[in-house]
C-alpha positions in Angstrom: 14.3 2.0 -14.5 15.4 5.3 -16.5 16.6 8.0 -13.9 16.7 11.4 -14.4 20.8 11.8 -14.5 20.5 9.7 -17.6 17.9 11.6 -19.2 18.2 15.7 -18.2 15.2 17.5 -19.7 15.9 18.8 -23.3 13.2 21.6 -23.1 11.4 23.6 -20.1 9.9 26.4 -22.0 7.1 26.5 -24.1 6.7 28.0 -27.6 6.4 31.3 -26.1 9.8 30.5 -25.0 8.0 31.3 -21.3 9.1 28.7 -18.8 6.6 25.8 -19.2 3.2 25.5 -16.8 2.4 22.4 -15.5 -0.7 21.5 -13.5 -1.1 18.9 -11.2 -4.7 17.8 -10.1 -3.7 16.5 -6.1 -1.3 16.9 -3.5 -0.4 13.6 -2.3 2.9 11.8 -2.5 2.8 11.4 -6.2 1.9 14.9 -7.2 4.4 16.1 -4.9 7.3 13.9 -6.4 6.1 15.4 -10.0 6.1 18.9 -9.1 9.9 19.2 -7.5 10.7 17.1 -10.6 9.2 19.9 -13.0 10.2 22.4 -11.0 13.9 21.1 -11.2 13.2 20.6 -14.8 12.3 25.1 -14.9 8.6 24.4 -14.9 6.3 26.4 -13.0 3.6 24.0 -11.4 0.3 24.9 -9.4 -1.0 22.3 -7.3 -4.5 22.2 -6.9 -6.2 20.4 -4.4 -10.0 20.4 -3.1 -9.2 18.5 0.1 -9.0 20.6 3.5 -5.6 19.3 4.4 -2.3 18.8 1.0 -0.3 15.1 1.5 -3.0 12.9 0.2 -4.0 9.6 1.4 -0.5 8.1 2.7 0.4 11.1 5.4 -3.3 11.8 6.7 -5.4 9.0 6.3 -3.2 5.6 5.4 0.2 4.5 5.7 1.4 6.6 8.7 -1.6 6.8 11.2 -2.1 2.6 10.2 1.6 2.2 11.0 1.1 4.1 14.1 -1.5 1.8 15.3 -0.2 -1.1 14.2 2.9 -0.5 16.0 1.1 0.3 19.3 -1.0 -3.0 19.3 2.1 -5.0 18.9 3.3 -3.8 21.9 0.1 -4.4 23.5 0.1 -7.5 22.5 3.7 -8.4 23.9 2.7 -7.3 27.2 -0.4 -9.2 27.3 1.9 -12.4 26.0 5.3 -13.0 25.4 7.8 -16.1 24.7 10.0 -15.7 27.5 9.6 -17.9 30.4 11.3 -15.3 32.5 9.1 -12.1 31.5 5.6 -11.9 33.3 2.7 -11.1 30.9 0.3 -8.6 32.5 -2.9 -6.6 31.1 -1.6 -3.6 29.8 -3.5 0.1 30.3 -4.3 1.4 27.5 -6.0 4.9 26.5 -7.2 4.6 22.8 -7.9 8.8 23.1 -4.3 9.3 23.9 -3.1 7.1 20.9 -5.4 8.6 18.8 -3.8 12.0 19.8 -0.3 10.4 19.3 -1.2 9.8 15.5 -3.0 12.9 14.7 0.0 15.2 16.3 2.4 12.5 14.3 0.2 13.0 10.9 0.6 17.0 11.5 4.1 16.7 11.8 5.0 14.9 8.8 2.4 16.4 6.6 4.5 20.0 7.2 7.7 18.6 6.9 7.0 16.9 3.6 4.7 18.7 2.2 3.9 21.9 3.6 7.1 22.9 3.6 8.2 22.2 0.5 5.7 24.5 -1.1 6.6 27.5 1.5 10.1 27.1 0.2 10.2 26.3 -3.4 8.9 29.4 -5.2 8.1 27.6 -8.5 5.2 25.9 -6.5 2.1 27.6 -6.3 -1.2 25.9 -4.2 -4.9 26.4 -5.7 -7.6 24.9 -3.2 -10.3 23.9 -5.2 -11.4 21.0 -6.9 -10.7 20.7 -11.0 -12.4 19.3 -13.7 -11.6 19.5 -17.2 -12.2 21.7 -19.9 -10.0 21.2 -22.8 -6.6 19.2 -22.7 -4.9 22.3 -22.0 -8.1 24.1 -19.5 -9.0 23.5 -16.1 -11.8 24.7 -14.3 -11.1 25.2 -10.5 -14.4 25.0 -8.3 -13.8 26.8 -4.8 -15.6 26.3 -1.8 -17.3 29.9 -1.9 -19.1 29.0 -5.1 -16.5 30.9 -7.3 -14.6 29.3 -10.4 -11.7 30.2 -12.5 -9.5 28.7 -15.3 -5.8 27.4 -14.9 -4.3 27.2 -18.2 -1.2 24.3 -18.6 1.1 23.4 -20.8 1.2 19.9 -19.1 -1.4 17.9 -16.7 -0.7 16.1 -14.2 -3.7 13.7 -12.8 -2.9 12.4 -8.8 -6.6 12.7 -7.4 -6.3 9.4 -5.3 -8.4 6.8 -4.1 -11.7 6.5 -2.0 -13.1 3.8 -0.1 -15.4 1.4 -2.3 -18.6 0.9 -0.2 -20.6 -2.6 -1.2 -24.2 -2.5 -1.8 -25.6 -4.4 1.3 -29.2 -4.0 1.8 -29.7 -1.6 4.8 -26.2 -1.1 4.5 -26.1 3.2 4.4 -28.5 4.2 7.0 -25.9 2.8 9.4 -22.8 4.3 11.0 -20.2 1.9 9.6 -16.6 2.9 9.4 -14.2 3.5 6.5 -10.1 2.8 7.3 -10.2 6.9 8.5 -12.7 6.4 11.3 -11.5 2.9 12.5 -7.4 4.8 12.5 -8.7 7.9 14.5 -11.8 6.6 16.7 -10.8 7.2 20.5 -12.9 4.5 21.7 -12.1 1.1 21.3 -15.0 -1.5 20.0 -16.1 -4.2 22.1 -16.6 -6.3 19.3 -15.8 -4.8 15.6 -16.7 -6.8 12.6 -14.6 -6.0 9.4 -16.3 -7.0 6.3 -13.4 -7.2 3.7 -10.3 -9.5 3.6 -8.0 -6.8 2.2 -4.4 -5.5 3.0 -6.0 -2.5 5.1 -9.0 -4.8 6.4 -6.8 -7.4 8.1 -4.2 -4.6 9.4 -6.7 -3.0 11.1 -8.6 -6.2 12.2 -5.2 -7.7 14.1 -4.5 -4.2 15.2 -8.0 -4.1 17.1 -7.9 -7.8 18.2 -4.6 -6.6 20.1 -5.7 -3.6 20.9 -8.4 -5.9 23.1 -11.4 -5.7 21.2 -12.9 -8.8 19.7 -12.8 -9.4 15.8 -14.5 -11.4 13.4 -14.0 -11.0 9.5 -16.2 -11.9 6.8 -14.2 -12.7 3.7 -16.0 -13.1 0.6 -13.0 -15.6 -0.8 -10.1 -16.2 1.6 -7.8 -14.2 3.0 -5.4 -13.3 0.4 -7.0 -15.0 -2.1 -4.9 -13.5 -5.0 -1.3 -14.5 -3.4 0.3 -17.5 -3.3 -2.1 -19.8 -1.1 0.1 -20.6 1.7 0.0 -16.8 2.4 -3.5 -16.6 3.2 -3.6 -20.1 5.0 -0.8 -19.8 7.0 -2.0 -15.8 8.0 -5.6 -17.8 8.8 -3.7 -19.9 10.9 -1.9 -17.0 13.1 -5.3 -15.0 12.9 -7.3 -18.0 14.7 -4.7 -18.2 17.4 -4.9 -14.5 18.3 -8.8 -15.5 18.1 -9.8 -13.6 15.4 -12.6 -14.6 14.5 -12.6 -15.8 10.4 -15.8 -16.4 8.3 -14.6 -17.7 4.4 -16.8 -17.5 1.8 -19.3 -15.3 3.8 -21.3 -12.3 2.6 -23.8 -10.0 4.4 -26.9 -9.5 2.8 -28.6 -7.3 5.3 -27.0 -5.1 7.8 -29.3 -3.0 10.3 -28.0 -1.2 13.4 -30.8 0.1 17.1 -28.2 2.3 18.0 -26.0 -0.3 19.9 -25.4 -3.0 18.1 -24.7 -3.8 14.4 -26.4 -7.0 13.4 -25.2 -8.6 10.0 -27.3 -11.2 8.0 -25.0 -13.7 6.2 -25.0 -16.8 4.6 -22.9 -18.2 7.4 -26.1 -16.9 10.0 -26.3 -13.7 12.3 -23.4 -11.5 13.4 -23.4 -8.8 15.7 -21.2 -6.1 17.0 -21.0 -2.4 18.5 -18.7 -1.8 15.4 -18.7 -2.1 11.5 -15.6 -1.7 9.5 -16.2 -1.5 5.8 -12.6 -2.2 4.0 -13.8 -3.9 0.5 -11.1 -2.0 -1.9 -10.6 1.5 -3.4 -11.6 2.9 -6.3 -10.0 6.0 -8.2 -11.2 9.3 -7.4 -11.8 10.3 -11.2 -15.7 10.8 -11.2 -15.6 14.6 -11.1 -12.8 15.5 -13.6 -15.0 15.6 -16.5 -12.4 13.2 -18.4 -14.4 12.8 -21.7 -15.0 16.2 -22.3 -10.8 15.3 -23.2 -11.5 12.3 -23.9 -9.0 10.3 -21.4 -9.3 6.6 -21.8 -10.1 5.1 -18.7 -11.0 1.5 -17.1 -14.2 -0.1 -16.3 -13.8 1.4 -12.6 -12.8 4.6 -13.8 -9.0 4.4 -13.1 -7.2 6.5 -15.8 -5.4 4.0 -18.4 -1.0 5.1 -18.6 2.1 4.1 -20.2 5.3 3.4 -18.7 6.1 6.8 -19.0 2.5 7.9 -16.9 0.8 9.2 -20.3 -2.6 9.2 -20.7 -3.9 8.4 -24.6 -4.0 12.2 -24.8 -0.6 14.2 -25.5 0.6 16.2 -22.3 -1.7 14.4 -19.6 -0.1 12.0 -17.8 -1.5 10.4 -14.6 0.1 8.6 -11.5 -0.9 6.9 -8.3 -4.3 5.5 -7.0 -6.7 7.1 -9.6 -4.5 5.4 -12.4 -3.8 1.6 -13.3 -0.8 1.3 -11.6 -0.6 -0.8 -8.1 -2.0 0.9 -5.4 1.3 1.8 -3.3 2.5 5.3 -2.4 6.2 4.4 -3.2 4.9 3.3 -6.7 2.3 6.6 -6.8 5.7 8.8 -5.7 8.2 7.2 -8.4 6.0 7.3 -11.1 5.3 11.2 -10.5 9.0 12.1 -10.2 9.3 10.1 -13.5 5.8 12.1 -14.8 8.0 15.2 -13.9 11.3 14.9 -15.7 9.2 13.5 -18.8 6.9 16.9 -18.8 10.2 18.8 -18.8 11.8 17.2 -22.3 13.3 13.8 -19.9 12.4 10.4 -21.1 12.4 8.2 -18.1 9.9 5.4 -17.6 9.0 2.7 -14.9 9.7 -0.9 -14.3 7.3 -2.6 -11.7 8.8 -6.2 -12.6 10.5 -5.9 -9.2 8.2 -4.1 -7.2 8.0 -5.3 -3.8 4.7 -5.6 -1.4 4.0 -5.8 2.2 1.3 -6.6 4.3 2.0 -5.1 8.0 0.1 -7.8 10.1 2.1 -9.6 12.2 3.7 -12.0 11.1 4.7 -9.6 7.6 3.2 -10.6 4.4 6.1 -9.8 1.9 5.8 -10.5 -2.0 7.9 -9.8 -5.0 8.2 -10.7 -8.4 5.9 -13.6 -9.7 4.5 -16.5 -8.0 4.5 -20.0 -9.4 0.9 -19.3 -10.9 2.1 -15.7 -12.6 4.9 -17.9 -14.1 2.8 -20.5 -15.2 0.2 -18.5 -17.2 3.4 -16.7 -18.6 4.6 -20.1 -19.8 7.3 -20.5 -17.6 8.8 -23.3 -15.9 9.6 -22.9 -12.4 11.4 -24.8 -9.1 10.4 -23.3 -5.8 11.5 -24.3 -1.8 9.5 -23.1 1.2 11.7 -23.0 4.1 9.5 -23.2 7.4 10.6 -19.9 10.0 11.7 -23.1 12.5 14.7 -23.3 10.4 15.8 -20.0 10.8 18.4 -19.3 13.6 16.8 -16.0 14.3 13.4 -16.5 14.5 14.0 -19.4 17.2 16.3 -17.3 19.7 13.1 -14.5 19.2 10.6 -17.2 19.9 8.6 -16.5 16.7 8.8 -19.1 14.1 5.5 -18.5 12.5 5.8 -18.3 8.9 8.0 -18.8 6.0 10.3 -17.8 2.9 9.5 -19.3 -0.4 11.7 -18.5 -3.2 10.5 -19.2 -7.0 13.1 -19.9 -9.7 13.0 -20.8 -13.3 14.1 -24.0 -13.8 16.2 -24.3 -16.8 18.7 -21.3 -15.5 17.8 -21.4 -11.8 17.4 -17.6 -12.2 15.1 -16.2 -8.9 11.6 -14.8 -10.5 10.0 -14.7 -7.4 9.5 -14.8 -3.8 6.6 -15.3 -0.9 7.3 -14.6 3.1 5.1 -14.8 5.6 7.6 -13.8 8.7 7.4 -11.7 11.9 9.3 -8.5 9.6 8.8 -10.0 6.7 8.8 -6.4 5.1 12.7 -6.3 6.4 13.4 -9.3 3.5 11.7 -8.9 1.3 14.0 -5.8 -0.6 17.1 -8.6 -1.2 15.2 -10.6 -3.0 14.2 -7.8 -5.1 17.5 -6.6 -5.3 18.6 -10.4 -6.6 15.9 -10.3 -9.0 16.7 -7.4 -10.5 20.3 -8.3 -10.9 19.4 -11.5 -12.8 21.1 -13.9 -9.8 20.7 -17.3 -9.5 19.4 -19.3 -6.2 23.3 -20.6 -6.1 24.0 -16.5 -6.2 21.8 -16.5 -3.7 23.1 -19.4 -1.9 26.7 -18.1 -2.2 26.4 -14.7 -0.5 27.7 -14.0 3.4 24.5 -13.2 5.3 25.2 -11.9 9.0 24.2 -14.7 11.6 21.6 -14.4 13.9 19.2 -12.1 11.2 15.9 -12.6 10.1 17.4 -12.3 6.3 19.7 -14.9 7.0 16.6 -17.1 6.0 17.2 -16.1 2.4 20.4 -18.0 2.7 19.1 -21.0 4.0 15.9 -21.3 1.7 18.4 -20.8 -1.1 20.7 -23.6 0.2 17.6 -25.6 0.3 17.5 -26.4 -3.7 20.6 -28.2 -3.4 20.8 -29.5 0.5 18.7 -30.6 3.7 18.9 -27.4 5.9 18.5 -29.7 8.9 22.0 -31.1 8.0 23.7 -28.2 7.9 25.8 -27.3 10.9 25.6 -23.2 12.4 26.0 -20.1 9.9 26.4 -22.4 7.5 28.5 -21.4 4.2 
């Protein structure tokens, strides 16, 4: 990855020898990173955003409210049942209008700190409400809520319009009150019985966090669960899914959903399913429909996500694009990187991104942690590999926790022993998964790996051992073994 020390901008004014203008469609996490970036770089930017509330998805709607919830279900959940023989398990009270209160007043918080305040204090940021579309590659048309319009002229564009939730065509499907993510994360009432159609990231956070939370869950999965990871992520998640009785239906569509006011009933090919609750989580698609992009002529996928470089450029010169309405993976870290990087390249930088190391997590519980390539990424890119799956049993911490669920798979090629890859599935998982990337990224072998002094008695320790396990029987090695 290029950083911005390396590469200090080389122009910030425009022909007019005026200070540059740069324009930035959004105000998430990625448009924010971009504008401080210009702004550093002497650019004056204006933010526009057609949204009630600036922060984006990530703040407001997604990874801090789900966290929230998440977090507050596990601790349910360790009430209602723990390991520990000595430790009584009891119902816990629970008001779902109080923890819906918890996360909206959290939201607020952070969405000033990060974002609102940053604008009242850096005066080379200026905030348009309105929602833009194009004009020409250097025009934009804002469209305000009062029916009034008026042009922003740029020297540079900056697309970060987001995501929205991808609704399936199911018969009967929208005349009924089904959720999105933002309804499930903020409803104050908890379901008797919600039914999650999807077998997503957010789908099956939300699904555990509702089984915990007491209500009951079944999930319709068109494939498996994670059917694009390594298998024994999806099976083994099945597995701790089942015996939290969540209800899992594989390979099962709905083909008709109706709803009397009570009760949701879903027609599938595995039979009738009914609930008080429907949670639609099927994907995201790019919020790109209402920019007018070929007027410009910005070269986009089949689902509309806006096609970039390495560098965030669009096929058009001075339009670059980051985050969930591009083709780059949908994570806010990845969305916030490649805007800082958008930034210092609109002010003369050249700095680029490298996603080869990119880590992933899955918050259920246990943690679904990826990075790098699996075995079957390796094989279609003609490379050899050696893997070892250590089982969580085998890892010091997890017993004295009572939570051995899971486990740490580490992918190598095999002429050179390099590490390409890993899989965990591990009560915080999330927590690992970074050395790993870290290793990859410095080139180290699994005898590298091996080789390092891990602290006893962590859940990363397990990197250790599942290194060790390419050469040696874990059973047979004694304690913090070196």
């Amino acid at each position: 990855m290029t950083n911005q020390e390396n590469n200090e901008p080389s122009s910030c004014c425009n022909n007019d020898n005026e200070p540059q203008h740069v324009a930035i469609i959004g105000s998430g996490s990625g448009a924010f990173a971009c504008a401080i970036k210009a702004a550093e770089g002497g650019a004056k930017v204006t933010i526009i955003e057609g949204a009630d509330v600036i922060g984006g998805c990530c703040v407001n709607v997604g990874c801090v409210p789900s966290k929230i919830l998440i977090r507050a279900a596990q601790l349910a959940e360790q009430q209602r049942q723990n390991p520990f023989e000595g430790l009584e398990n009891h119902t816990p009270e629970l008001s779902r209008a109080l923890l819906a209160e918890q996360q909206i007043a959290r939201v607020e918080e952070l969405r000033a700190a990060k974002y609102q305040n940053i604008l009242d204090s850096n005066p080379a940021l200026n905030l348009v409400k309105g929602y833009a579309r194009f004009k020409d590659i250097n025009l934009l048309t804002v469209s305000k809520d009062d029916g009034s319009e008026h042009d922003v002229q740029a020297d540079k564009i900056l697309i970060a319009t987001g995501s929205t939730p991808t609704i399936p065509s199911i018969e009967g499907l929208a005349d009924t009150p089904f959720w999105t993510s933002t309804e499930a994360l903020f409803c104050k009432e908890l379901p008797q019985h919600l039914i999650v159609i999807g077998s997503s990231v957010v789908a099956l956070e939300i699904a555990q966090a509702y089984r915990r939370l007491g209500s009951e869950v079944t999930v319709l999965a068109r494939h498996t669960l994670l059917y694009r990871e390594d298998p024994l992520l999806g099976e083994n998640l099945a597995e701790c899914f089942e015996k939290e009785g969540i209800r899992l239906l594989s390979h099962t569509q709905a083909t008709r959903v109706s709803h009397d006011e009570q009760l949701f009933t879903l027609e599938t090919n595995e039979g009738t399913v009914t609930g008080d609750r429907l949670l639609i989580s099927t994907g995201r698609h790019a919020n790109t429909a209402r920019l007018n992009l070929d007027e410009v002529g910005i070269e986009t996928a089949k689902d509309g996500e806006i096609i970039i470089n390495d560098r965030m450029e669009t096929n058009i010169p001075n339009i670059y694009a980051t985050g969930d309405c591009s083709n780059m993976p949908q994570y806010v870290y990845v969305a916030a990187a490649a805007g800082s990087r958008a930034g210092i390249n609109m002010t003369g930088g050249d700095a680029k991104l490298d996603l080869s190391t990119m880590p992933a997590v899955i918050f259920t519980d246990p943690q679904v942690a990826t990075v790098g390539l699996s075995e079957a990424q390796a094989k279609e890119q003609k490379i050899e590999t050696d893997s070892r799956v250590l089982e969580m049993e085998n890892v010091p911490r997890a017993l004295a926790n009572f939570e051995t669920d899971g486990f740490i798979k580490l992918v190598v090629e095999k002429a050179t022993g390099r590490l390409i890859g890993s899989q965990i599935l591990a009560h915080e998982g999330g927590e690992l998964i970074q050395s790993v990337a870290l290793a990859i990224r410095n080139r180290m072998t699994v005898n590298d790996l091996a080789d390092q002094l891990f602290p006893y008695l962590t859940m990363v320790e397990g990197l250790k051992l599942c290194a060790q396990t390419f050469n040696k029987d874990v059973k047979e090695l004694s304690c913090c073994a070196g």
